[in-house]
C-alpha positions in Angstrom: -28.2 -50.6 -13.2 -26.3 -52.5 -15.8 -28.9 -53.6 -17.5 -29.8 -49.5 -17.9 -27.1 -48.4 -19.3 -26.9 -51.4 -21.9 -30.6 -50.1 -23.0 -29.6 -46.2 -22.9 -26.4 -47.0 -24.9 -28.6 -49.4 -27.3 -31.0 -46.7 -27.8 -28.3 -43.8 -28.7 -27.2 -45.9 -31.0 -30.4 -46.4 -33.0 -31.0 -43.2 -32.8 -27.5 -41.7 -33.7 -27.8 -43.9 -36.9 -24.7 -45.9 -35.4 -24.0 -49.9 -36.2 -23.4 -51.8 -33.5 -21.5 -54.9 -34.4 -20.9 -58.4 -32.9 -17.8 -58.3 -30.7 -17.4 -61.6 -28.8 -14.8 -63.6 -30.8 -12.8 -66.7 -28.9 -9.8 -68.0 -31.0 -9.7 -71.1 -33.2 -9.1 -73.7 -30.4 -12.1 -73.1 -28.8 -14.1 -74.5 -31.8 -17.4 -77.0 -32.5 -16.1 -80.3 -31.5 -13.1 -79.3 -29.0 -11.9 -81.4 -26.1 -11.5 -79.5 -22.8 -9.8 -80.9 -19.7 -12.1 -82.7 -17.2 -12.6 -81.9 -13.5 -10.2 -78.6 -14.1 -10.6 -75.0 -13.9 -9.7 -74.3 -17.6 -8.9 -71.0 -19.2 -11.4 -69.8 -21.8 -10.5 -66.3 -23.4 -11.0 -64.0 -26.4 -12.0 -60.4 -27.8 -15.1 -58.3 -27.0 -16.4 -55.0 -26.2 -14.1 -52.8 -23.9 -15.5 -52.4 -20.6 -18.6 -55.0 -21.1 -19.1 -58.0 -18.5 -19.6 -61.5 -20.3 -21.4 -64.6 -19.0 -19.9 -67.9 -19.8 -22.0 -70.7 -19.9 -21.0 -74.3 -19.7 -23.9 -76.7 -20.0 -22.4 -79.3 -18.2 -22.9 -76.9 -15.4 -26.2 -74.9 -15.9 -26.2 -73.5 -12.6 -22.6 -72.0 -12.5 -22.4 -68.8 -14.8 -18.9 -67.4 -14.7 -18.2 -63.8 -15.3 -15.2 -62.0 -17.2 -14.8 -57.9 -17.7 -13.8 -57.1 -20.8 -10.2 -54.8 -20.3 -9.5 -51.7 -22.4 -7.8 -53.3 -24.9 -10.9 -55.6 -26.0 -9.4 -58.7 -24.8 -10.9 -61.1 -21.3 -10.2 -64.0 -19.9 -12.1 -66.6 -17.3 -11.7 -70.0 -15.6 -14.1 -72.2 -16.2 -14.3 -75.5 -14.2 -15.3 -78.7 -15.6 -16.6 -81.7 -14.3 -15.9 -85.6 -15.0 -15.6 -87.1 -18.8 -18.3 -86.6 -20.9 -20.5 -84.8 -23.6 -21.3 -83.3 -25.8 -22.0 -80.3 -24.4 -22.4 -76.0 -25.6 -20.3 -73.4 -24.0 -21.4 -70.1 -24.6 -20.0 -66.6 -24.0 -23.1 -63.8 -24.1 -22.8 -60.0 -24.2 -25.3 -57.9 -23.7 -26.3 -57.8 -27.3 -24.1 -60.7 -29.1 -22.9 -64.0 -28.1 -20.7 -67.3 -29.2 -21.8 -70.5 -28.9 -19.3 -73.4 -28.9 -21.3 -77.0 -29.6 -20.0 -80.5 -29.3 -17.6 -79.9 -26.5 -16.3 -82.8 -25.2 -14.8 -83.3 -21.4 -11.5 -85.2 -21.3 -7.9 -85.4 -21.8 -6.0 -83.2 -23.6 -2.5 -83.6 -24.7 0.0 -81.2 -26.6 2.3 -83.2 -29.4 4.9 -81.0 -30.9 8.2 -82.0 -32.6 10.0 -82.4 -35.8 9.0 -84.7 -38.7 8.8 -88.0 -36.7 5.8 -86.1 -34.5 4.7 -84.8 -37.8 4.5 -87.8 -39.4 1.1 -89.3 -41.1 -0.4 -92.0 -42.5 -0.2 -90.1 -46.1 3.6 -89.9 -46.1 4.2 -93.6 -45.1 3.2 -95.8 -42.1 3.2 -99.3 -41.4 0.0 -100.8 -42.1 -1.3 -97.4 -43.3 -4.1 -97.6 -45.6 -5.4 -100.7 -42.5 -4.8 -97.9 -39.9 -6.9 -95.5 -42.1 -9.6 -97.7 -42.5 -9.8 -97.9 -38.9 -9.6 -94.6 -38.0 -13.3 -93.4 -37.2 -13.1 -93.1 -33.4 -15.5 -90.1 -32.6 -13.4 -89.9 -29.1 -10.5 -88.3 -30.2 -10.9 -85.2 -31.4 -8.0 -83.3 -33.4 -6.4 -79.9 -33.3 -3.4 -80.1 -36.2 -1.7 -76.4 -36.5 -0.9 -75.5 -39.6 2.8 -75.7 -40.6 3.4 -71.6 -39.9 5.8 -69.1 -38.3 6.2 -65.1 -36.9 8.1 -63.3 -36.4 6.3 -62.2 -33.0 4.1 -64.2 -30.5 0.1 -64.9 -32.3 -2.7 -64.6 -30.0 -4.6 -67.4 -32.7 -3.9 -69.7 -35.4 -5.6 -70.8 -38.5 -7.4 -74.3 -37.9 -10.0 -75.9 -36.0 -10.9 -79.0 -34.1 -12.1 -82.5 -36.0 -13.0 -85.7 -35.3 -10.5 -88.7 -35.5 -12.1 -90.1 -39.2 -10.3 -91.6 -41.8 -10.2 -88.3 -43.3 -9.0 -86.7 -40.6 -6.3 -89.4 -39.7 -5.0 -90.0 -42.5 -3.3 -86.3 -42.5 -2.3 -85.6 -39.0 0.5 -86.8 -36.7 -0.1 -90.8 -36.4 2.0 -91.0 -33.4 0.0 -88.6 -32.1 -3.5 -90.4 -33.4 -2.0 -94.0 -32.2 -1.5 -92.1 -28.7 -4.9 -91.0 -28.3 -6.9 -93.9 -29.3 -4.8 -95.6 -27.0 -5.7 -93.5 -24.2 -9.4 -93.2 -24.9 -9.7 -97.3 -25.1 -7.7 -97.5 -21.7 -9.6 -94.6 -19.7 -12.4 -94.6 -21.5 -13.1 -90.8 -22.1 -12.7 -88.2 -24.8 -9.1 -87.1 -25.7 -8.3 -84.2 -27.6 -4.4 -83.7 -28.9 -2.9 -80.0 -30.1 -0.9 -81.2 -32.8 2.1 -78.2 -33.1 4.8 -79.9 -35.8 7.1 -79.2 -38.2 9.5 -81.6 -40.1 13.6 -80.5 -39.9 13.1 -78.1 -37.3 15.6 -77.9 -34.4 14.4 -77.0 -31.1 16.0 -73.6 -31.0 12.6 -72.4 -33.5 10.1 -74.0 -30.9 11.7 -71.9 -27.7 10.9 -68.0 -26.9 13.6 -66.3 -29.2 14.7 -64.1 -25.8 15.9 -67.3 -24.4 18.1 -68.2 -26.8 19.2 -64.9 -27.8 20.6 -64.0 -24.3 22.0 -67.9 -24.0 25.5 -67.3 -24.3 26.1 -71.1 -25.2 22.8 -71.6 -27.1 23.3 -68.3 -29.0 26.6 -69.4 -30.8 24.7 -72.9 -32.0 25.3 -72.6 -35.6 22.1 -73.7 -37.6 22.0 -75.0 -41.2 19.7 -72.7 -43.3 17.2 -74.9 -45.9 14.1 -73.1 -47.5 11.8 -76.0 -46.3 12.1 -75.4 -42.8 12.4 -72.2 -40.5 15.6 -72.2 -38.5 15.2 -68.6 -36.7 14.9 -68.8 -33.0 11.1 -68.4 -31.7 9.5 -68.5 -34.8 7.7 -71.5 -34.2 7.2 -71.2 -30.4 5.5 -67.8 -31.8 2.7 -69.1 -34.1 2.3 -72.5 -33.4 2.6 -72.7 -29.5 2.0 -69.2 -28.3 -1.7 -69.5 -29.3 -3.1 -72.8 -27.6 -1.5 -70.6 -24.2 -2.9 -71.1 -21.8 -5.2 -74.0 -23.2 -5.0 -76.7 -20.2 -3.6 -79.9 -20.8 -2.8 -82.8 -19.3 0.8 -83.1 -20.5 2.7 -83.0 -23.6 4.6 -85.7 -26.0 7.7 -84.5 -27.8 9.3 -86.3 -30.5 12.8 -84.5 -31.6 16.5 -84.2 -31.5 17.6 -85.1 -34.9 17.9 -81.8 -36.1 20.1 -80.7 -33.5 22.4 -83.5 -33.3 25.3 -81.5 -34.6 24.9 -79.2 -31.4 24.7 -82.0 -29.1 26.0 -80.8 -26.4 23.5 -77.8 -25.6 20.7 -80.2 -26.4 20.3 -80.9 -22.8 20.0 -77.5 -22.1 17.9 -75.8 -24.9 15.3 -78.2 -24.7 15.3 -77.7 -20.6 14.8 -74.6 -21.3 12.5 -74.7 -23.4 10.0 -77.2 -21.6 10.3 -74.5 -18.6 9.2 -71.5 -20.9 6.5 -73.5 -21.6 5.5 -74.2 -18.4 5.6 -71.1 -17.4 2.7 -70.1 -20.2 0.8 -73.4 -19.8 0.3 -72.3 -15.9 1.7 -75.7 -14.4 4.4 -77.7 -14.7 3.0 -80.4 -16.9 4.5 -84.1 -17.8 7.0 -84.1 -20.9 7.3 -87.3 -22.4 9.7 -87.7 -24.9 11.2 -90.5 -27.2 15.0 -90.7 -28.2 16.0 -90.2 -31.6 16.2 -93.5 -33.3 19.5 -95.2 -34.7 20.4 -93.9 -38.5 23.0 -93.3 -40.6 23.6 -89.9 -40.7 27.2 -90.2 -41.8 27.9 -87.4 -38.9 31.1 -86.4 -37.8 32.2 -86.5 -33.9 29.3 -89.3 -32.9 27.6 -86.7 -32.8 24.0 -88.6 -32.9 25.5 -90.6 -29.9 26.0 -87.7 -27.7 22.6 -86.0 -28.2 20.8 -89.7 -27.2 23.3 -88.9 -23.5 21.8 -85.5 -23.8 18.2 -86.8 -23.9 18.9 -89.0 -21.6 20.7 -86.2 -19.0 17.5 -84.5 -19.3 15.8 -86.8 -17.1 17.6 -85.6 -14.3 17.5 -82.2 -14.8 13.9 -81.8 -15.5 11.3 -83.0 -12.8 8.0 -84.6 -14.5 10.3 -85.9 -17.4 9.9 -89.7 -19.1 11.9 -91.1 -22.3 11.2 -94.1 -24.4 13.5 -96.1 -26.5 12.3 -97.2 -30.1 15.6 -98.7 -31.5 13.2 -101.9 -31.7 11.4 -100.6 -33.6 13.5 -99.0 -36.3 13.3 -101.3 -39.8 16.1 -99.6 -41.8 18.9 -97.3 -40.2 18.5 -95.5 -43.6 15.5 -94.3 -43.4 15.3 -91.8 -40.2 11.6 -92.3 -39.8 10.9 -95.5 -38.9 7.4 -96.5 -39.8 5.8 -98.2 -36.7 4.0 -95.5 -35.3 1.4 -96.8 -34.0 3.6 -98.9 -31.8 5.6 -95.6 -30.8 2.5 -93.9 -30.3 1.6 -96.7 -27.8 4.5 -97.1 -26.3 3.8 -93.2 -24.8 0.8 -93.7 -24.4 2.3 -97.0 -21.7 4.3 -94.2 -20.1 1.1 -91.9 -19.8 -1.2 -94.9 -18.4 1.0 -95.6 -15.8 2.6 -92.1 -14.9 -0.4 -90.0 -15.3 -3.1 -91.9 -14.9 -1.4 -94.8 -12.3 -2.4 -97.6 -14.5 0.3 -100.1 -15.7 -1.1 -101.8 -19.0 2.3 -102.7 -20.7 6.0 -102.1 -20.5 7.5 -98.9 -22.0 10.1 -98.6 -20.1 13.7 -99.2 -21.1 17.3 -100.4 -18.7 19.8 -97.8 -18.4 23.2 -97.7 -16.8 23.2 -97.5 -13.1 27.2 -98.5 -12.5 30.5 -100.3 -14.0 33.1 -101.7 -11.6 36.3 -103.8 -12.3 35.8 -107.6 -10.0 38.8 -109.9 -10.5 39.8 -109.4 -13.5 36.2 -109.2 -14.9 33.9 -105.3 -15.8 30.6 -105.8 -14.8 28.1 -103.6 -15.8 24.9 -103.0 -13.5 21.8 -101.9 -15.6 18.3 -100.2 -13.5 14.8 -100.1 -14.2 11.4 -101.5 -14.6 12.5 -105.0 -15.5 13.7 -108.4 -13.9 16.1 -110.1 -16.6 18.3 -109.1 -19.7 18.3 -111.8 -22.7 20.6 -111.3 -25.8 18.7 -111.7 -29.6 22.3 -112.9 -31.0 24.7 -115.4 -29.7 27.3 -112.3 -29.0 25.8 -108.9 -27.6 25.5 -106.7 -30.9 26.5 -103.0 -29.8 29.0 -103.5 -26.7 32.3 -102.5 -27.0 35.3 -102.8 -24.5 38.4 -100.9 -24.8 41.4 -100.4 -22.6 43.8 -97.6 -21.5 45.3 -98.1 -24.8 42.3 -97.0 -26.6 42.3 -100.9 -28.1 39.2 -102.8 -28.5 39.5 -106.0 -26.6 37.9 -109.3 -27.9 35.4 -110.5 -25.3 32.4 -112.9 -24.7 30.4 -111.1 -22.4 27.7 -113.0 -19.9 24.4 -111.9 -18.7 23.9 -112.5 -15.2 20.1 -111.3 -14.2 20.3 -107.1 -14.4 24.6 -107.6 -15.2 27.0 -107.8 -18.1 29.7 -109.2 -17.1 33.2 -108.9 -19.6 36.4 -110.7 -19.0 39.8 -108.8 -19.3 42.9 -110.3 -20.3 45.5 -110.0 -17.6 48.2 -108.3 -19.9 45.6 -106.0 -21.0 45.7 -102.5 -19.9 43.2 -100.2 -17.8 41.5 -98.1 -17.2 38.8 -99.9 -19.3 35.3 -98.9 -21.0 32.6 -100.1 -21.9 29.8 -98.7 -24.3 26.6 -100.1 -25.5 25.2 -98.7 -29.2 27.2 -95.5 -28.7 27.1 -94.8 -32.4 24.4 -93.5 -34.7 22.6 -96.7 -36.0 23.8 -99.6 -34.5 20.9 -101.9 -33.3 21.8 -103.8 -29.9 20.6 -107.0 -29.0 20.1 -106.8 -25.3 16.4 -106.8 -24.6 14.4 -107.2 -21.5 11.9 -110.0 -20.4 9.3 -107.7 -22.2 11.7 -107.2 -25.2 12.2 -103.6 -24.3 15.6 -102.2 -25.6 18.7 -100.9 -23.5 19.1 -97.4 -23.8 22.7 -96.7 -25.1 25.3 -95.9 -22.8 29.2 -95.1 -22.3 31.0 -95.6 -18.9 33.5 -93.3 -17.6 36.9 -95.0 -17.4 37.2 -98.4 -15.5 40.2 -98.6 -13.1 38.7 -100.3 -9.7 
């Protein structure tokens, strides 16, 4: 019967003179050469004719033709499921007189990397080893999707780019943490992996969350922002245009790499960027892994320690947001002046670890780094229990660089400190006064010394007062 009234209303339009035009469009990110998430039902959606039923096609499964009506605003949506790794394939969307053809799909892993400039970060502006890294860069099985650096003032249904093959070309001007991520990924699980690249440099979280829920936030709503005319600083604006269109794209998870914009609200941090990951969520369908890395020691010459308290805040996150992992890269920072440090392909690694072993259960290397589990006073001596993924602490200078004790006074005490397996251990003098603290790189750029067996860094840390 269908097929009927597609030929009556074909024929009436011949014969009224009328043009019928081609009205199946999908948005940008479902271009030649995209990455799509394997063994998944995926959403695939667009524009057409009101009222019409599409076929979608999927060639890596000939026999399963999905169906999605057309509503009366021109816009549909379908799930399509996909099967293991693999390609390339066509996925095609066919009306009953047009059609879209998709070609060179890939079936993989597909990770969204978003941030600030560390995330946006290439191999043009400055990376270790960079024009080597370029060179190597032709890896056909990562495929890229780099948003342009835009905003609106209103949630976009597309954006203005397209998916590309990791080349030199194609490296050399996206995120390299990012890049150095995937190739990880794709030499470890052998499969495709695509990455939605969403980053701007000097923006603050705030621009990257739905403007409603900072607007009706009545802490987040009084952070005062600095206003530059490089970088957008209005709430939503970025969330609008550069994450509101991949939605809801499936992924696999989603690396972050932010905070130094917002140190001077510090204590929010915890909370915007909480709320933010669950806004997301919410679009994305599921609540998918957030893997994040803690801003890096630098001289900001901030007032407060401000830097200091937003690495806590990072850190508090982990608590209060489930399918949350952090790494540390102060060991991999060359010069507390410059606030991107230029190792990213060891960073990009490094969450890549994380991902491996979280994600995909496979451990290939350590990423991850001791943090403070307790600090008691024991005859006349603070010790300092440290937690995690590690059997020993060593010290890379005689004296541990970065710990500080200080009494009831508020005086810094003079101390050799000890290591003792997974313990610091900090004599007191007896006419010294508690209650006593002790912090660990609780500043904005100093480097500490204590590493793990796998020279892993301590994440820094400051104990509530010492008394028993």
């Amino acid at each position: 019967m269908k097929n009927t009234n597609y030929f009556v209303l074909g024929l009436l339009a011949l014969t009224l003179g009328i043009e019928v035009k081609a009205q199946i469009q999908l948005p940008s990110v479902f271009s030649d050469g995209m990455v799509l998430q394997q063994n998944s039902k995926v959403a695939v959606w667009g524009w057409g004719n009101p009222s019409e039923t599409l076929m979608i096609l999927s060639e890596w499964s000939p026999g399963d033709t999905v169906r999605a009506v057309v509503d009366n605003q021109g816009r549909w949506k379908a799930e399509v499921p996909t099967g293991c790794a693999g390609g390339p394939y066509t996925l095609e969307v066919k009306g009953w007189n047009d059609s879209w053809k998709v070609s060179d799909v890939m079936l993989g892993e597909v990770w969204l990397c978003s941030g600030q400039s560390n995330m946006e970060w290439s191999a043009d502006m400055g990376i270790m080893n960079g024009e080597q890294e370029v060179k190597q860069a032709a890896c056909p099985s990562v495929r890229i999707f780099h948003n342009p650096k835009q905003g609106a003032d209103t949630p976009q249904t597309d954006c203005r780019t397209k998916w590309e093959v990791a080349t030199p070309e194609s490296m050399r001007k996206t995120s390299a943490t990012a890049y150095f991520f995937a190739r990880y990924l794709t030499e470890h699980l052998k499969v495709p992996v695509g990455i939605l690249v969403s980053a701007w440099g000097g923006t603050p979280a705030e621009v990257w969350t739905p403007a409603e829920i900072v607007e009706k936030d009545k802490i987040l709503s009084k952070n005062k922002l600095k206003d530059y005319p490089w970088w957008p600083i209005k709430p939503g604006v970025l969330y609008n245009q550069m994450i509101h269109p991949l939605v809801p794209y499936q992924i696999a998870g989603c690396i972050w790499y932010q905070g130094e914009s917002n140190h001077e609200n510090a204590p929010s941090y915890a909370r915007l960027v909480s709320k933010m990951v669950e806004s997301w969520r919410k679009d994305f369908r599921w609540d998918f892994p957030f893997y994040y890395v803690q801003i890096a020691p630098h001289t900001y010459g901030a007032k407060n320690n401000t830097p200091a308290l937003l690495r806590e805040q990072q850190e508090l996150m982990l608590s209060l947001v489930k399918s949350t992992a952090m790494i540390n890269i102060s060991d991999l920072v060359e010069n507390v002046k410059d606030i991107h440090p230029r190792n990213k392909r060891a960073i990009g690694e490094r969450l890549a670890c994380l991902a491996m072993d979280k994600v995909y259960g496979q451990f290939t290397n350590a990423y991850e780094s001791p943090h403070l589990a307790s600090a008691e006073l024991q005859r006349g001596k603070v010790v300092v229990n440290l937690e995690g993924n590690f059997s020993f602490l060593r010290s890379t200078a005689p004296n541990i660089t970065g710990l500080v004790l200080t009494d009831g006074k508020g005086d810094t005490l003079t101390v050799k400190a000890k290591i003792k397996g997974k313990q610091i251990v900090l004599p007191v003098r007896k006419q010294s006064t508690p209650p006593y603290q002790v912090s660990y790189c609780f500043d904005e750029a100093t480097i500490g010394s204590l590493r793990t067996e796998a020279g892993l860094p301590v994440l820094p840390f400051c104990t509530k007062p010492i008394e028993k």
